[in-house]
Every structure is written in structure tokens, then in C-alpha cells.
N, C-alpha and C positions, 0 to 999 in steps of 0.2 A: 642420249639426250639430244647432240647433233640432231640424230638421223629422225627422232618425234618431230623435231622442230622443223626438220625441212622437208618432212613427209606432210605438216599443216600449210606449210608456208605454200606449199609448189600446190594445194588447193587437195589433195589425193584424198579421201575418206578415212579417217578413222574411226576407232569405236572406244579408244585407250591410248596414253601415252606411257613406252617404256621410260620410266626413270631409275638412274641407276646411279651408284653412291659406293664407295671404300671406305672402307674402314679399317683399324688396328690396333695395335698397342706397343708402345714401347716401355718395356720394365712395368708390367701391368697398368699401366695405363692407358685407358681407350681414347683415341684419337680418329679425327675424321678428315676427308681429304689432303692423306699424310702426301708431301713432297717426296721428291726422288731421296733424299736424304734419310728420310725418316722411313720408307719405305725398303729401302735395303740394311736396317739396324737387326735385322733380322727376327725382327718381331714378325707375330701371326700378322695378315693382312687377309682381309675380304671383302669380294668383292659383289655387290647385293644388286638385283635387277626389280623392279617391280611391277606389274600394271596396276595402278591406282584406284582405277575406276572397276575393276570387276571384284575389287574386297574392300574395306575400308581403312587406308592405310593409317589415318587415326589412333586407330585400336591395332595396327599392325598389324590387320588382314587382308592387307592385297596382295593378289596371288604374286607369287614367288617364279619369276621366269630364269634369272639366276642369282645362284649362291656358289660361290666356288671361293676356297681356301685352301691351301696349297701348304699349310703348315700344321701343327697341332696347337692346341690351347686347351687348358681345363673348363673346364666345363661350366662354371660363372663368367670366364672372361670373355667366351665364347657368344655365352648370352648375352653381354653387354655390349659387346660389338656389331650382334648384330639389330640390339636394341637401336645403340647409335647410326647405324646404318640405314636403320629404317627411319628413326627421323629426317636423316639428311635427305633420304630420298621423299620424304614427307617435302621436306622444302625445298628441293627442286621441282619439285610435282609446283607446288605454290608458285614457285618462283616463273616456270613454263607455263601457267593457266596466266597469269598475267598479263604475258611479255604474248600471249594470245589473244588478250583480250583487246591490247591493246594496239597489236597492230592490226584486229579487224575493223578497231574504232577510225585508227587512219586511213586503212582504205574504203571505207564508208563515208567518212568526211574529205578522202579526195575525187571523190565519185560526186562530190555534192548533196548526198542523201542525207546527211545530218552535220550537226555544229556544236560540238560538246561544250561551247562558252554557252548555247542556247540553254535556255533552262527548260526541261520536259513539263508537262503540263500534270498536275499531279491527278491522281486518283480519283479526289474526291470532286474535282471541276468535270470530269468527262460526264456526259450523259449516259443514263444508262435507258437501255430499249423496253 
């Protein structure tokens, strides 16, 4: 997630941002960005990578860059972690489109180029040709 971020920030081209998310359980229950604590109870733990933009992570189809677990788990609990997994990485994916959006609006308005207190001129005022 770091490395998306300061792959945009430093201006480098992308075409996708990896996001990426853990998840577990302790005593069958699925838990997501478990602590160090919760993390050596020696529950299953995994660990999910995503790129967002080339599936739709919505529906849980953005492609899979990794998935690694290191433990066993049956085969429901398995699914449910990495269900949770994938939302988490749903909203950091949200949470990074934002925190994009919104520092291209700051350096757009430190450049001078626009004024986000400005109000935009709507649709139906522009002329059309």
C-alpha cells in the first residue's frame, strides 16, 4: 500500500494500485487487520494482494497478485477470510483513491489552477457549439 502510494506521489505512471490486506481467525472467528497479539494465537492468518482496477474488486474479481497462508483452515473458514480480506482490501483501494484525489486537488490549488471553495460552473450554464 506504502509503495502504490509513493509510486503516485513521486508522479511515476501507473495503470493499477496494489492493495493489500490480512486477515484471520481466532477460535473460528474472522478477524481483519489482526495485531501482533492476535496474530501469533496461532490462528490461520492471510495475507491478500490485490490490483483493483484490472477485475472488479466489488464482486471480488480483481486479479489476485498474492495470497499466501502459512497455516491450514477448513474450507468455510478459509472462504470467509479471504471474503474479509477482500473487502478490506476493497477499502483501502477506497481509502488510497481518496487520499489521491485529494492531494492532486492540493497541488492543483497550490499551482494556482483552481479553488475548491470556487463553485464549478454547472452543465446546464456552459454553451454548447
Amino acid at each position: 500500500n506504502a509503495v502504490s502510494m509513493a509510486l503516485v506521489d513521486a508522479g511515476v505512471p501507473v495503470t493499477d494500485l496494489v492493495c493489500a490486506c490480512t486477515a484471520g481467525a481466532i477460535d473460528g472467528a474472522s478477524m481483519l487487520d489482526m495485531n501482533y497479539i492476535e496474530e501469533t494465537a496461532q490462528g490461520p492468518l492471510l495475507s491478500l494482494a490485490v490490483l483493483p482496477k484490472t477485475g472488479n474488486i466489488s464482486s471480488g474479481s480483481g486479479k489476485v497478485c498474492l495470497l499466501q497462508m502459512e497455516s491450514r483452515a477448513p474450507a468455510e473458514l478459509f472462504k470467509e477470510i479471504v471474503s474479509l480480506a477482500t473487502r478490506g482490501c476493497k477499502m483501502v483501494y477506497e481509502t488510497m483513491q481518496a487520499e489521491i484525489k485529494d492531494s492532486s486537488m492540493t497541488a492543483i490549488e497550490n499551482r494556482g489552477a483552481f479553488n475548491r471553495t470556487t463553485e464549478l460552473p454547472s452543465s446546464s450554464s456552459t454553451s454548447s457549439f
